[in-house]
Steps between C-alpha positions, in 0.01 A plus 500: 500500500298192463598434156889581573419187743391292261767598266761403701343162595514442123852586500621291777299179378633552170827597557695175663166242463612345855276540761796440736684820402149664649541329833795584540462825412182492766735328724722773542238798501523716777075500491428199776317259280272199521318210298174317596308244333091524424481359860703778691793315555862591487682361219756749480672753645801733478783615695384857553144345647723305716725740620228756593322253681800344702410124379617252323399440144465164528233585810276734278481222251190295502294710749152670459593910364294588782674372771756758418275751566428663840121665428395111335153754354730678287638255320153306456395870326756457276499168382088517532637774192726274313282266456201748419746622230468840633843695543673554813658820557789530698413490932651573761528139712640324821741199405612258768890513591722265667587768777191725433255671257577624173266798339553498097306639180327144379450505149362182309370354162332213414706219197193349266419206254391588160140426631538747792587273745683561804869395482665630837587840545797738638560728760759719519555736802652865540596763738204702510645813565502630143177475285630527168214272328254784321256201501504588903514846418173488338335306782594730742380777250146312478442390843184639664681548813715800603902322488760728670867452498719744742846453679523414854542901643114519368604678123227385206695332207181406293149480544240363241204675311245348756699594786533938354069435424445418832713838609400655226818632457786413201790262556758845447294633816572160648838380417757644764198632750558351843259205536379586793416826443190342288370352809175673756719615801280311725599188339845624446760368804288110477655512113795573597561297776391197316743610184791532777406107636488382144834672396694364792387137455225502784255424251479338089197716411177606651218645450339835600150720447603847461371847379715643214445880392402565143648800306202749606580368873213263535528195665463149364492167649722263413637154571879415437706203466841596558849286491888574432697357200795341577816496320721188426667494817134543725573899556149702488560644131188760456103500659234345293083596627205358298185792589152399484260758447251392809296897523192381358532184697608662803195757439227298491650308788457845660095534370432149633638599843336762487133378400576211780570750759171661380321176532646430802390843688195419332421220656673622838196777515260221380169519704471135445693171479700432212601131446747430206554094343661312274285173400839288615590614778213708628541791713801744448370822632259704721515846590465672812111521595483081371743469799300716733215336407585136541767571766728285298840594311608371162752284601194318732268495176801435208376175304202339584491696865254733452207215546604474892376857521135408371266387790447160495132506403575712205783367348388208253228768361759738472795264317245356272420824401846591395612217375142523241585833411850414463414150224226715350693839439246699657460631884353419822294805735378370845541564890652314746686514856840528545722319800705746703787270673404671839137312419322788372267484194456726244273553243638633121296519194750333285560506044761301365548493087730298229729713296825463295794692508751636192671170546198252465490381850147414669529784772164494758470888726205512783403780732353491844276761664433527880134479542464404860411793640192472197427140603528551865255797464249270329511225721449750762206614327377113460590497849290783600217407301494197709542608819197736392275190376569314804543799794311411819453911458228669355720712208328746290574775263259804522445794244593812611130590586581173755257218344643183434608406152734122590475337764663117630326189616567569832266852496196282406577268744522759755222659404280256424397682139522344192768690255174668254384671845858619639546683139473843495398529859628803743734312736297696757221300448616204531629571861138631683624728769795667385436634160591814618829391654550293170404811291761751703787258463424454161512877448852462665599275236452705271706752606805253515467360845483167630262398790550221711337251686198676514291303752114358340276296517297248171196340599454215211153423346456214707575748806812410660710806604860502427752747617738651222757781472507664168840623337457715221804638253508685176558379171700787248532505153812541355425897479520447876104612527305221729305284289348260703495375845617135679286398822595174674199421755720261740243254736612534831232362688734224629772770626223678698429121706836444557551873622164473776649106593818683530383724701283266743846251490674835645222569789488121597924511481501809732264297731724209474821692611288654783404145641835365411775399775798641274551854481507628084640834474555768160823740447575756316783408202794645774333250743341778695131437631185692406238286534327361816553148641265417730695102557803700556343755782314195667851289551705821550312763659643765313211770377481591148691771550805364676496238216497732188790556304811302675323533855473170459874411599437605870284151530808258435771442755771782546766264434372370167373850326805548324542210335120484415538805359774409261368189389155624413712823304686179329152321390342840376870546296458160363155552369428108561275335779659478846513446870623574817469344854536715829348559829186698520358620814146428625211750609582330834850601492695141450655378195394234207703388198371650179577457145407772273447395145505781232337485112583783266184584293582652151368693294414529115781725455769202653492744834455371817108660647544365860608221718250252674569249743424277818654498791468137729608452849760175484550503862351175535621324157877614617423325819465205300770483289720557771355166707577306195797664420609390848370087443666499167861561703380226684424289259801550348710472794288121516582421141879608622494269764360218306725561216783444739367199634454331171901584423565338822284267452653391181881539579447272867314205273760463232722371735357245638314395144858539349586265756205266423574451148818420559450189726205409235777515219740360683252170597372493147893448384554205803147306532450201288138458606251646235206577773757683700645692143129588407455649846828732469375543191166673583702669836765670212200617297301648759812663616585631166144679500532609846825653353306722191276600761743626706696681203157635373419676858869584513443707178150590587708651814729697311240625242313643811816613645699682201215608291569242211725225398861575493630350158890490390517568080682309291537386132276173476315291236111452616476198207797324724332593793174338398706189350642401795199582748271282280753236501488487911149471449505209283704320723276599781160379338590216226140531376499847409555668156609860463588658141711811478492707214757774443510762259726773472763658663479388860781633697482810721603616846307363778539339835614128455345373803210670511404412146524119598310563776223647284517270218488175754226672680262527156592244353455243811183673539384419165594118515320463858187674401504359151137332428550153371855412400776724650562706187634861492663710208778793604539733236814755493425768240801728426432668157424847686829673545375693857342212644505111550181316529450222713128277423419147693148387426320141629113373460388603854312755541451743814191608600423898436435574831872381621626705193550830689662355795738267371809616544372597867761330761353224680235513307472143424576376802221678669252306180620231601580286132480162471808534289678764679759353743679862573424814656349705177843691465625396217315697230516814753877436478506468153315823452743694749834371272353615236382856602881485634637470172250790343275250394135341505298189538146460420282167474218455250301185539160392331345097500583494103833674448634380857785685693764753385768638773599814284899674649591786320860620584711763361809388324758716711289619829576728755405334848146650608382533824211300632196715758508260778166271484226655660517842391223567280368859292164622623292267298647215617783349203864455559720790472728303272363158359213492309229197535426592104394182261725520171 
């Protein structure tokens, strides 16, 4: 066929000599044909090309070949060809239409120089629906892979030798056998689903691992590549399938699973750790007891993770040790703790080793194995051994004829024998006076018992006598047989003092309860009584019998019983130290108030033993309280009285003062004279502090009255507060200086009023009492979000003995101050707004830092409630403000 080709080239060169005549010819072929130079480009095409594409000639011309192409890697595998001077067969290929895709049989050759060179080349493009070239034929013949052709309703039309060796079957077994008929069943319907999808359009080809059946009904694996041919007008024309034979692949796929699921149940049944790494990216893999170990999974260890598990005091040993092992190929044995993340530590005996996979890479596996109950064991031997060496104890071990073979320090010691004389020795001997008590128990010993305690006596060689108790247990071989024998000697010559002072403390304690005023009493744990009580029959008269059990109920008035009874069932329920107070009759038949005070006494078992107690006649102490109860209502009703005076007091003067200031302000206004103006002048400024003093006891009044200051919220600025309080001070006293420093957020909810009244208040106290020049410093701190600070600070200093009473009312006034023009109520004002507001104030003074006023008030209060002044706890402080330095 080739040289039929080449004939008929010769002929159509030779026959007109026009190249023209061959273009035209070309021109008119019904084969869509095109030209490109040694670059790629279009130079010429023809009308068939242009037709099948939908495009203009004249746009074709001049563009790269392979923008004509839809798969751009195809066409770079065929020119890659051309130019390699290898042939191209024809191919199936994707051109680019005007209104879509066009699929075509590509065939092209390659148009040389003399020298070989590359000239352009030609392309021409068929329906590929008939494969008439036997060049193809053979290729399809050849191919290593399994080709089969069958129509769309699944019939074979032609398979290839590869495809009948991998069935071993022939292509007349083949041919006209349905094609899915050589499928496993089980992979059966996903074949034929995906066939249906491609043969309706759904999809251009796919892909699909499958199990075919071989002639003798085997099954092979296989991987196909299937598509549908199209005809001219885009109809599916037949099925085309590539098959890879992928069994021996697919097999020892199947052994590595296999050997990994091995490995993996290996390692899952591990006794120890198993720690897998790459030399990258470090851990990758532990198995189950690694986890159980360490506590730790392998997403907390992936990467360099694992090191957080090693205790701190171990871990540079144990990373240099790896990473050694790792540079030097070789491997690393040692043991170390482990770091639990509930804080436990464990110990492993750890390997680690280099080694290299199939593939080359630098793979590093280490194993951990729990030794902590090993370790534990030997430090609790080291323990032992030390406790032994340094026992207070005399310890010894004795043969089983009962003479010593070890012995501690604390047996020579005891003793008073040097170790050569204690070797060796009958233990009997070395306790005179009881070596036949020794040399029973020791016969007990022997027989598996343990004796206890056994009391004794050791007179040393210098001759002091101690008193011991010997223990003595059996020692047994692992055969169970006893094999020795453990005697502790334990000194308790100090017990035995304690027990005979105990003993006198207890005589001179029953003497003491005999002589004593207060009647002590025992109960049973149901509160019943047993036990005499000679305190109780002297106030009561009741005889020991009429006492006993709950006889003792018949002493306290009728009335009362009941309720005595209940409460002293509620403090033996309660199991907790109580009391009661009632009305207990006398031997002479009248009355006295008694309170009963009950202690439960426990014992080692968390049980109560008994209850012991005192009971005290109150009569007179209740007397008492009631006379002071009764002047404290009259006190009060005093303070009442006062109280109102004061209000009264306050209200009648303003009046007339109001009235006072007035004429002074209205003669300061009229009178030209300056002797006269000064006058008015000091009348209006004695009359302005006559005026504080009577707002001060005014509030002073209503603090008594109400319990606390009354204080109306609103939203306020304490920096603008401050501002314009300092500025009325300034025009007040010229000479002074006052700095205010502000930081922060300063606004909140607070009284308006009130907060002038305080700042005013401190701050005019720190100008007046200022040492040297009148200078003061206000600070307003609002960086905390829950609270506003409020500092003013001056050179004086207080002494520290006014420190604790200076926010006292009156309390100035009563020292007297040479600076103090006012009634001391100020700062006890001050203090009373802020408690108001939920708030503090607390002075700190000292001769080299000077004075700091600290207020502390929350940002958005609730109004507290002041204790009126007066009321104090039981030691003495203020229910409510503090007199703390801070």
């Amino acid at each position: 066929m080739a040289s039929d080709r080449r004939d008929i080239g010769e002929l159509l060169v030779a026959s007109g000599g026009d190249p023209d005549d061959l273009l035209e010819c070309l021109e008119h072929s019904a084969v869509a044909i095109h030209l490109v130079d040694p670059s790629g480009a279009i130079v010429w095409v023809n009308a068939a090309l242009g037709a099948a594409l939908g495009r203009d000639r004249g746009d074709c011309l001049g563009r790269h070949a392979a923008e004509l192409h839809l798969d751009p890697h195809v066409f770079a595998d065929i020119w890659a060809r051309l130019v390699a001077g290898e042939s191209v067969p024809p191919r199936p290929v994707r051109l680019r239409g005007a209104s879509g895709t066009c699929d075509v049989l590509l065939s092209a050759s390659a148009a040389r120089d003399r020298d070989g060179g590359l000239l352009g080349a030609r392309f021409c493009a068929r329906t590929p629906l008939v494969a008439s070239d036997p060049g193809a034929a053979a290729i399809v013949a050849g191919a290593p892979l399994g080709i089969v052709r069958a129509r769309l309703d699944g019939t074979v039309l032609a398979v290839n030798p590869a495809f009948c060796a991998l069935l071993g079957r022939t292509a007349d077994e083949l041919v006209g056998d349905d094609l899915f008929a050589l499928t496993h069943p089980d992979d059966r319907q996903l074949d034929q689903d995906k066939f249906a999808q491609l043969c309706a359009g759904q999809l251009r080809s796919y892909a699909l691992t499958r199990r075919l059946l071989r002639g003798d009904g085997s099954p092979v694996w296989t991987r196909l590549h299937a598509a549908v041919v199209r005809d001219p007008a885009g109809a599916p024309a037949f099925y085309f399938g590539l098959v890879e034979d992928t069994d021996a692949e697919r097999r020892a796929e199947d052994e590595r699973r296999r050997r990994e699921r091995q490995y993996e149940l290996l390692t899952r049944l591990s006794p120890v750790g198993i720690f897998l790494g790459e030399a990258a990216s470090e851990c990758v893999f532990v198995n189950e007891e690694w986890v159980r170990i360490t506590g730790r999974t392998l997403p907390e260890v992936r990467g360099g993770g694992w090191r957080r598990a090693l205790h701190p005091d171990d871990a540079l040993r144990v990373t240099t040790g790896c990473r050694r092992a790792l540079a030097e190929g070789g491997s690393f044995t040692g043991e170390w703790r482990m770091l639990r993340p509930d804080g436990a530590t464990v110990w492993v005996l750890g390997r680690f080793a280099d080694v290299a996979d199939s593939a080359g890479r630098r793979l590093y596996v280490g194993t951990i194995t729990d030794i902590t109950a090993r370790v534990r064991a030997e430090l609790d031997r080291a323990r032992l051994a030390v406790i032994v060496e340094h026992a207070a104890d005399a310890l010894f071990l004795l043969g089983p004829d009962g003479t010593v073979a070890i012995w501690n320090p604390g047996a020579e010691k005891l003793l008073g024998h040097p170790g050569a004389e204690i070797r060796g020795r009958f233990l009997g001997d070395l306790v005179p006076g009881h070596g036949r008590e020794i040399e029973a128990a020791l016969r007990r010993v022997l027989t598996g018992d343990v004796v206890r305690e056994l009391d004794a006596q050791v007179r040393r060689d210098d001759g002091a006598l101690f008193a011991v108790t010997v223990t003595a247990c059996p020692v047994h071989d692992p055969g169970g047989e006893v094999s020795a024998i453990s005697v502790i000697l334990h000194d308790v010559t100090p017990l035995k003092r304690v027990e005979q002072a105990l003993r006198t403390s207890e005589a001179r304690f029953r003497g003491l309860i005999e002589a004593s005023a207060q009647i002590v009493w025992s109960s049973e744990p149901d509160g019943s009584i047993v036990e005499d009580s000679p305190s109780w029959r002297a106030f009561t008269g009741q005889t020991v019998a009429e006492m006993r059990g709950f006889g003792w109920l018949d002493a306290i008035a009728p009335d009362e019983r009941e309720r005595v009874r209940d409460g002293w069932q509620q403090i033996r329920s309660g199991r907790v130290t109580g009391s009661i107070e009632y009305r207990l009759r006398r031997a002479d038949g009248r009355y006295a108030v008694a309170e009963i005070r009950a202690v439960p006494m426990f014992g080692p078992d968390g049980q109560i033993r008994e209850w012991v107690g005192v009971c005290v006649d109150v009569t007179d102490k209740r007397r008492v309280e009631a006379q002071r109860e009764a002047l404290v209502a009259d006190l009060r009703r005093s303070m009442h009285y006062q109280e109102m005076f004061m209000a009264v007091l306050g209200h009648d003067l303003r009046s007339p003062l109001s009235a006072i200031l007035m004429a002074t302000s209205l003669g300061l206004r009229r009178s030209p004279d300056d002797r006269t103006r000064r006058v008015l002048h000091q009348i209006a400024g004695s009359g302005q502090r006559m005026l504080r003093m009577i707002e001060q006891l005014l509030d002073v009044t209503r603090i008594r009255a109400a319990g606390g200051l009354e204080v109306r919220l609103a939203r306020t600025d304490l920096a603008a507060i401050c501002r314009i309080i300092i500025d009325e001070h300034q025009q007040a006293n010229p000479a002074a200086r006052i700095v205010l420093d502000v930081r922060g957020e300063t606004r909140g909810t607070w009284d308006v009023d009130r907060l002038s009244q305080l700042a005013s208040n401190l701050i005019g106290n720190a100008i007046q009492h200022a040492e040297g020049a009148p200078v003061a410093t206000a600070q307003v701190d609002g960086r905390d979000p829950a609270v506003v600070r409020f500092v003013v600070h001056n050179r004086g200093a207080i002494a520290p003995e006014l420190l604790s009473t200076i926010f006292d009312p009156f309390h100035r006034a009563a020292q007297g101050s040479a600076k103090t023009a006012g009634l001391g109520l100020g700062l006890y004002i001050s203090e009373q707004i802020a408690v108001a507001h939920g708030g503090s104030v607390v002075v700190e003074s000292t001769r080299a830092g000077g004075t700091y006023f600290r207020v502390e008030l929350p940002r958005h209060p609730k109004p507290a409630t002041l204790s009126p002044p007066g009321i104090r706890e039981n030691h003495g402080a203020p229910l409510v403000r503090g007199n703390g330095v801070g």
